[in-house]
C-alpha positions in Angstrom: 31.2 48.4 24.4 34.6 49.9 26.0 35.3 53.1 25.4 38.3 53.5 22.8 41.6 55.5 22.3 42.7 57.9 20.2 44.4 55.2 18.4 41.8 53.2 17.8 39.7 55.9 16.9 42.2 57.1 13.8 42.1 53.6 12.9 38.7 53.4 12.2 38.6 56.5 10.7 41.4 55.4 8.3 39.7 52.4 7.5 35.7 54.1 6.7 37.8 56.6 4.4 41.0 54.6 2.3 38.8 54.0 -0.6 37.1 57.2 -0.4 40.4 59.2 -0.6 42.0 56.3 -3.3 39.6 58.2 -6.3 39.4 61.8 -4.5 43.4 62.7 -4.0 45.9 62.2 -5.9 48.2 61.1 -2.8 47.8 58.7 0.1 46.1 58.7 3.3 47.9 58.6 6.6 47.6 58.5 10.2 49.1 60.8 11.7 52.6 61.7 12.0 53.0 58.7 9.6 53.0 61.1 6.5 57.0 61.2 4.7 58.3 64.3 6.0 59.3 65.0 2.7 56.5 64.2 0.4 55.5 66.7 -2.1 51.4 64.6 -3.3 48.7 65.5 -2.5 47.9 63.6 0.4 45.6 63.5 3.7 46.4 63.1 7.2 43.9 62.2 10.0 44.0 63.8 13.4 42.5 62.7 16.1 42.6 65.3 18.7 40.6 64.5 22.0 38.1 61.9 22.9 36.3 61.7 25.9 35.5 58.5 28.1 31.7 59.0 28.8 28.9 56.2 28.1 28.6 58.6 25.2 31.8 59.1 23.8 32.5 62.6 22.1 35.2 63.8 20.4 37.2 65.4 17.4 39.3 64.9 14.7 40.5 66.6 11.5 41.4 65.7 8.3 44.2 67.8 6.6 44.8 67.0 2.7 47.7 68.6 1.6 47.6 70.8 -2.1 51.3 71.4 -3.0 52.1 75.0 -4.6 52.0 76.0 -8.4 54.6 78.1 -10.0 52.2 81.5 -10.9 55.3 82.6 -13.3 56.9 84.0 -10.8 59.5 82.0 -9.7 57.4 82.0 -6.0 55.1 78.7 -5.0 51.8 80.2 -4.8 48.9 78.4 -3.0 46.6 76.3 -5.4 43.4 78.0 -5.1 41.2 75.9 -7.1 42.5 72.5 -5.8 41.9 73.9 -2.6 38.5 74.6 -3.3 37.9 71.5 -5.0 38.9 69.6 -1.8 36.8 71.5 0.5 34.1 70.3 -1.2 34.6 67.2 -0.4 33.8 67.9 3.2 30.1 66.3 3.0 30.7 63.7 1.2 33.8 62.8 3.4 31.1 62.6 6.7 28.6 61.1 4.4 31.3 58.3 3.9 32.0 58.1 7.5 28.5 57.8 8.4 27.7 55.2 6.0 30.2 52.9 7.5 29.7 50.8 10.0 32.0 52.2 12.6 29.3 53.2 15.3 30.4 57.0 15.3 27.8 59.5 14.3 30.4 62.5 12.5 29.7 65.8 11.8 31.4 69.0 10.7 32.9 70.8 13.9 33.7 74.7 11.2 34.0 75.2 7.5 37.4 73.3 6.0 40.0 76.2 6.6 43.2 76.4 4.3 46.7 76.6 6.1 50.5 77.0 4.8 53.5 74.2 5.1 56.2 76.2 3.6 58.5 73.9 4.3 57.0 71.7 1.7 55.7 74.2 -0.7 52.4 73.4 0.2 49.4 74.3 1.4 47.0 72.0 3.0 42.7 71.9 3.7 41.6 71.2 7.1 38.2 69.8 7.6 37.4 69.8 10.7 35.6 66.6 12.6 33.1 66.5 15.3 32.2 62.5 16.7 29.8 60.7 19.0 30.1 56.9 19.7 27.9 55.2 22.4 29.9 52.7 24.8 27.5 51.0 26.8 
């Protein structure tokens, strides 16, 4: 087996998790840079961020799933806390689903799901961070 690009990689990744994020979000999933600029659901966006060309291929990739804001009574977008939570707990379940595919990647956490801002859409959005190994020869 070849070694494979980035491309390819987020493919596969897309296609081991579309059903698993079909009955855990409430959006879509995307590859990335594919996500509306605009969109306001709660959707996730796979990264794949470097990938070596060894007989053992390593890399990593992150999935962000964006939470959009709540109103608090304020009048001010607020993060959503317990959504948040809620999908970082889906972290092991997301490598368990990647692991039970067959892809031929072994994944792994790389650090705990971290929460970031996107104040240009109100949001607010998890990012599980991705470790992977895939043998080439």
């Amino acid at each position: 087996m070849a070694t494979k690009g980035t491309p390819e990689i987020e493919q596969d990744i897309y296609d081991a998790l579309e059903t698993f994020f079909s009955t855990s979000i409430g959006g879509s999933l995307y590859e990335e840079d594919c996500r509306p600029l605009d969109s306001k659901a709660e959707d996730a966006v796979i990264i794949v961020s470097a990938a070596g060309a060894e007989q053992i291929q390593e890399g990593k990739a992150k999935i962000n799933i964006y939470v959009p804001d709540i109103d608090n009574g304020s009048g001010h977008p607020v993060p959503n806390k317990d959504r948040a939570q809620e999908i970082s707990k889906l972290e092991d379940a997301l490598v368990q689903t990647l692991n039970d595919a067959d892809t031929g990647y072994l994944f792994g956490i790389d650090k705990a799901a971290q929460v970031f801002v996107n104040r240009d859409n109100k949001q607010h959005f998890v990012s599980i961070g991705l470790t992977f190994q895939r043998i080439t020869f």
